[in-house]
C-alpha positions in Angstrom: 120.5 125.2 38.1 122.3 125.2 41.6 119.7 127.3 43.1 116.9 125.1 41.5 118.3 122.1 43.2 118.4 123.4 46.4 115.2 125.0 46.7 113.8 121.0 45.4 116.1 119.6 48.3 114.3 122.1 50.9 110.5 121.2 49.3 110.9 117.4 50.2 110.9 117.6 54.0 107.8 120.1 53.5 106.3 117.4 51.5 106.8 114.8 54.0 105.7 117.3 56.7 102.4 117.5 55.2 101.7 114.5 53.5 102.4 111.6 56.5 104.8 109.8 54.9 107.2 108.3 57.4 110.3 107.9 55.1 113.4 109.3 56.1 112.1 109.5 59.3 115.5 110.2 61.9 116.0 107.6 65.2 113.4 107.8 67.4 109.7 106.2 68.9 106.6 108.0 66.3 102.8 107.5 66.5 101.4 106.9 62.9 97.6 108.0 63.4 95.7 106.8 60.0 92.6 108.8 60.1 89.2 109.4 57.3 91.3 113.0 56.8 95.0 111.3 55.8 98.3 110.8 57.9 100.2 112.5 60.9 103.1 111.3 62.1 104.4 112.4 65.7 107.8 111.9 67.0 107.3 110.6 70.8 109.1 111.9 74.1 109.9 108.7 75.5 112.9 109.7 77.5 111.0 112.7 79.0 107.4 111.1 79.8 107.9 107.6 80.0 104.5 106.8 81.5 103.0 108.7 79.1 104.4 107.0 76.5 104.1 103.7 77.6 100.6 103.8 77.9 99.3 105.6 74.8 101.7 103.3 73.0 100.4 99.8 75.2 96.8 101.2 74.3 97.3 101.7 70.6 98.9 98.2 70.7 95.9 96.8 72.7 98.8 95.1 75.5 97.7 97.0 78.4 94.4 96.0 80.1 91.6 98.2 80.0 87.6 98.2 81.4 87.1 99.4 77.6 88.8 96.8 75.1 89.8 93.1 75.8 93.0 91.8 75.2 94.8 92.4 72.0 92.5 95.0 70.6 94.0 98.4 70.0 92.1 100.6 71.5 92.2 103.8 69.3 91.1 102.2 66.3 87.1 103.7 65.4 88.0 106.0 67.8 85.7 109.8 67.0 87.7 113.0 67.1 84.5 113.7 69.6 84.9 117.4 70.4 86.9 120.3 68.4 87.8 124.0 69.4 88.2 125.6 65.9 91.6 126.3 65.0 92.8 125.5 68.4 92.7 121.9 69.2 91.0 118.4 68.6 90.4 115.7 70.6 90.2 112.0 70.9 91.0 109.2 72.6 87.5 108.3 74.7 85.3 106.0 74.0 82.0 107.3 75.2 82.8 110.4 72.8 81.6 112.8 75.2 84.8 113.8 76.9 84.1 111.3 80.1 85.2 107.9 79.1 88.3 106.1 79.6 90.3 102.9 80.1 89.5 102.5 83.9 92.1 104.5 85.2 94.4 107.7 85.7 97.9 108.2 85.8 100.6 110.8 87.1 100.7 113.9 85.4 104.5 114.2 84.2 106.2 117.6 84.0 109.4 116.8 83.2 109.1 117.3 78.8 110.7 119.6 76.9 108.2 120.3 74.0 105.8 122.9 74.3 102.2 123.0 73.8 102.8 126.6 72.3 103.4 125.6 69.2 100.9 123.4 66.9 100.7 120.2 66.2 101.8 118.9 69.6 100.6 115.8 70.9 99.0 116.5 74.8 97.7 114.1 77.1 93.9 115.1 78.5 93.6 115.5 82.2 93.1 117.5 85.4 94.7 119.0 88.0 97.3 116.3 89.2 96.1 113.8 86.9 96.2 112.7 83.4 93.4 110.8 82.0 94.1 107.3 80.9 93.3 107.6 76.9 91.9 110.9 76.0 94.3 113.3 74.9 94.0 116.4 72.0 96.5 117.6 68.9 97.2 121.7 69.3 96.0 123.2 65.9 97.1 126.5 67.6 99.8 126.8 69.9 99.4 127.9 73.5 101.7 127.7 75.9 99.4 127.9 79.0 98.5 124.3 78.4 102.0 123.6 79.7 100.8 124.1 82.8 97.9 121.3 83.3 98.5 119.1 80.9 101.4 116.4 79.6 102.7 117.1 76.4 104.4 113.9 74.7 104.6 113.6 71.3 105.4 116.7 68.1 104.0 116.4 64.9 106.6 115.3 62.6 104.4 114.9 59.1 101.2 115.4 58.3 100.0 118.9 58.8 97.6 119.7 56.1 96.3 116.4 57.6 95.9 118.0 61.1 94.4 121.8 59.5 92.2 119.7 57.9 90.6 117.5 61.2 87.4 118.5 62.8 84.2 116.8 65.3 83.4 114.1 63.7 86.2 112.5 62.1 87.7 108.7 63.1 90.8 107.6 64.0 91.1 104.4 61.6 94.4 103.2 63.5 97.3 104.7 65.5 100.5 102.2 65.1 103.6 102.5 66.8 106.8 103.2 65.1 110.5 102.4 65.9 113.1 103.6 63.8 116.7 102.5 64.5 115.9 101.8 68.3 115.8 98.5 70.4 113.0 96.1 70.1 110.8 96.8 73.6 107.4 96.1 75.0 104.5 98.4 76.1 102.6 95.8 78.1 100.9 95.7 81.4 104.4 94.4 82.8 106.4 97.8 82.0 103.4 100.0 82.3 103.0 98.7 86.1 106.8 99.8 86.7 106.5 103.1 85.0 103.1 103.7 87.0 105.0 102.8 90.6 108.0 105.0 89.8 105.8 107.8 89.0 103.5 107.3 92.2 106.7 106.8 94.0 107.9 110.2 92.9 105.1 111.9 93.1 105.1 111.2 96.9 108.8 111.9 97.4 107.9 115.5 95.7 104.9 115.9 97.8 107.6 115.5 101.0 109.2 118.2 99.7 106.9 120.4 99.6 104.0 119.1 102.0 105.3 117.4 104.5 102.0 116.8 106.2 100.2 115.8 103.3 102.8 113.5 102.6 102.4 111.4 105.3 98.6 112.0 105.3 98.9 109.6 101.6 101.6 107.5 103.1 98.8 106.5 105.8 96.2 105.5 103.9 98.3 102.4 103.2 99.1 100.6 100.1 95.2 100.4 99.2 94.7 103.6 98.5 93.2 105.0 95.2 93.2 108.6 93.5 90.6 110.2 91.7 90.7 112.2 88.3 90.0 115.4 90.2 93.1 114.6 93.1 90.9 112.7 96.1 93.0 110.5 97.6 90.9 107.6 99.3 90.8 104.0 100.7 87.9 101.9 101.1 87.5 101.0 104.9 84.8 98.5 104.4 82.3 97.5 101.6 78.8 98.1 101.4 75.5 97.0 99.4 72.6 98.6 96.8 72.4 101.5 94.4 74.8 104.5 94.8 72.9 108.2 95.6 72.8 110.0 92.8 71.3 114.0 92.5 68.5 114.3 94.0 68.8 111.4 96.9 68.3 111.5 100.5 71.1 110.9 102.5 72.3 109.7 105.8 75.9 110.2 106.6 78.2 109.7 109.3 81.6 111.7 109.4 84.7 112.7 111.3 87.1 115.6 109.9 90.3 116.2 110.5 93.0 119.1 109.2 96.2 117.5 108.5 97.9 117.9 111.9 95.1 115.4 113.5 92.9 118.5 114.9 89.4 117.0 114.3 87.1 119.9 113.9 83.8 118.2 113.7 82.3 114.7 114.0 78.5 113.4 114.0 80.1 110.3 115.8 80.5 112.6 118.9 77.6 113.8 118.5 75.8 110.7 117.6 73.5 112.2 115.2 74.4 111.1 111.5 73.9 114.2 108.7 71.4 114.1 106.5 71.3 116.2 103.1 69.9 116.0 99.8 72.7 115.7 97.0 72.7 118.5 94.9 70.8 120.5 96.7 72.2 121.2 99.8 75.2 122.8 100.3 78.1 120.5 100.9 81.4 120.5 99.7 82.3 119.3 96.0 84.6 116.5 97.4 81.9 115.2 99.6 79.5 114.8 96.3 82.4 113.1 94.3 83.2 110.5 97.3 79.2 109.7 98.3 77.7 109.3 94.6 81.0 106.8 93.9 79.9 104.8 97.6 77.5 102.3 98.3 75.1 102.3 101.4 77.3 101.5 104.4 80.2 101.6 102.9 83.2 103.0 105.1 86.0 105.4 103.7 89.1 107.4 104.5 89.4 110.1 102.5 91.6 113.3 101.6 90.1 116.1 100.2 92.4 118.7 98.1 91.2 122.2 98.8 89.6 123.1 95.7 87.5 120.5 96.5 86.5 122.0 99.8 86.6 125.6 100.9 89.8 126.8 98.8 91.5 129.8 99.4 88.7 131.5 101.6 88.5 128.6 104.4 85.7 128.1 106.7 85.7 128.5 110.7 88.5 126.6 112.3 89.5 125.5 108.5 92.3 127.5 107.5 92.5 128.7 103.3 94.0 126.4 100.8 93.8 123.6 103.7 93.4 119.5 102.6 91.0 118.2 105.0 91.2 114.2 105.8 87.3 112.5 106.8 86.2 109.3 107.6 82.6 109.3 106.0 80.0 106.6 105.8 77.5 106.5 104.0 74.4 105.5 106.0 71.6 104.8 103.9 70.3 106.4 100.4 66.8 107.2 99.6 
């Protein structure tokens, strides 16, 4: 009879595990994502990725503003599971369900979480190199600890794993609601995500000093307007311009001056006062360039700062040493 009763006491938590049920749930900040499949339940690492957090949890509450949603409507709800990799991952969170959407905006990728993405059923934050994107992230049906090293993982699946087996392309979020179990009442709204997002760009510049001086103060210069792309540009609009952006295929005029970190300029059509002219797409420039003229209008004025796997990596190019960031002042002529 004893050994009946314990083996019934060790079922119940499996139960749980697998059905969603957030009973008996210990102290902490869970996800509840209601899908057409059934329930999972993931405890979040609030203490570890705040930012994170905050903003998946302002987002499924609809309090953080977004280019997607207006006020007040939470944005994962109808949300597709629009891409699987059998028995390895799914993923959600964008609302073109192709793997490009988003709310508008990046954040900091944090490091600093002591779940793995080597086990299943771990909650991970989509991204890129530096980056995390702003709602998309994917649920590990397969553990692999290599994600670690690109990508945030913030939240562990608590209950609901015949739930997560079970998800595949295709499949809809119906709601993800926040969950606080024995901690203080708190707000994930535009206020607290702003703070979050300053202390993590504040850090992420301290570590950069660290360990790139130069490119440190590179950032530091392009003043206080200065924006970051998914893929790690770091750039400032210098002065607007008008019409259609190029796209593949356009004609393009370009002005430019490049610099390596240390102020060496090591070419400039200024000097030689004979803009560049290419075809996008099908002349050979460097991947940053591409990125930085299809996002500009016709004389509009930048300062940019290209990472090197946007520019010539680890094989360098003339006077441009390997693995080098180069900083250019580019405007974009004219488009045609």
């Amino acid at each position: 009879m004893k050994q009946h009763f314990v083996a019934i006491l060790l079922i119940i938590p499996v139960i749980l595990w697998a059905s969603g049920s957030t009973e008996e749930l210990p102290p902490g900040l869970y996800a509840r994502i209601h899908t057409n499949r059934g329930v999972m339940v993931f405890m979040l690492t609030l203490d570890e990725t705040p930012l994170t957090v905050a903003n998946f949890c302002g987002l499924a509450q609809g309090s953080i503003s977004n280019k997607v949603f207006d006020p007040g409507i939470p944005y994962f709800d109808g949300l597709s599971f629009y891409r699987e990799a059998p028995d390895y991952a799914v993923f959600s969170g964008d609302p073109l369900e192709d793997g490009t959407g988003g709310p508008g905006y990046t954040i900091p990728r944090e490091t600093q979480t002591e779940i793995s993405a080597s086990a299943p059923g771990i909650l991970v934050m989509d991204g890129y190199v530096t980056e995390s994107a702003g709602s998309r992230f994917f649920i590990t049906q397969e553990g692999d600890r290599f994600l670690d090293s690109k990508y945030t993982p913030f939240g562990e699946l608590v209950s609901g794993r015949r739930t997560l087996m079970k998800t595949r392309k295709g499949d809809r979020i119906k709601s993800i609601r926040i969950l606080r179990i024995d901690l203080p009442a708190g707000n994930f709204d535009d206020a607290k995500f702003a703070e979050l997002y300053d202390v993590a760009r504040s850090a992420e510049i301290e570590n950069l000093k660290e360990i790139n001086p130069n490119l440190a103060k590179a950032v530091i210069e392009l003043g206080d307007e200065r924006k970051k792309t998914p893929t790690g540009i770091h750039f400032v609009v210098e002065a607007e311009g008008g019409g259609e952006k190029p796209t593949a295929g356009s004609r393009v005029s370009v002005h430019y001056t490049g610099a390596l970190l240390d102020g060496t300029i090591f070419d400039s059509t200024r000097k030689r006062d004979q803009p560049f002219e290419f075809t996008l797409g099908q002349d050979g420039v460097i991947p940053g360039w591409i990125e930085m003229l299809t996002d500009m209008h016709p004389g509009e004025i930048r300062q940019v700062l290209i990472p090197p796997y946007l520019a010539y990596g680890d094989r360098g190019y003339g006077p441009i040493e390997p693995d080098s960031w180069l900083l250019f002042e580019m405007e974009l002529i004219s488009s045609f």
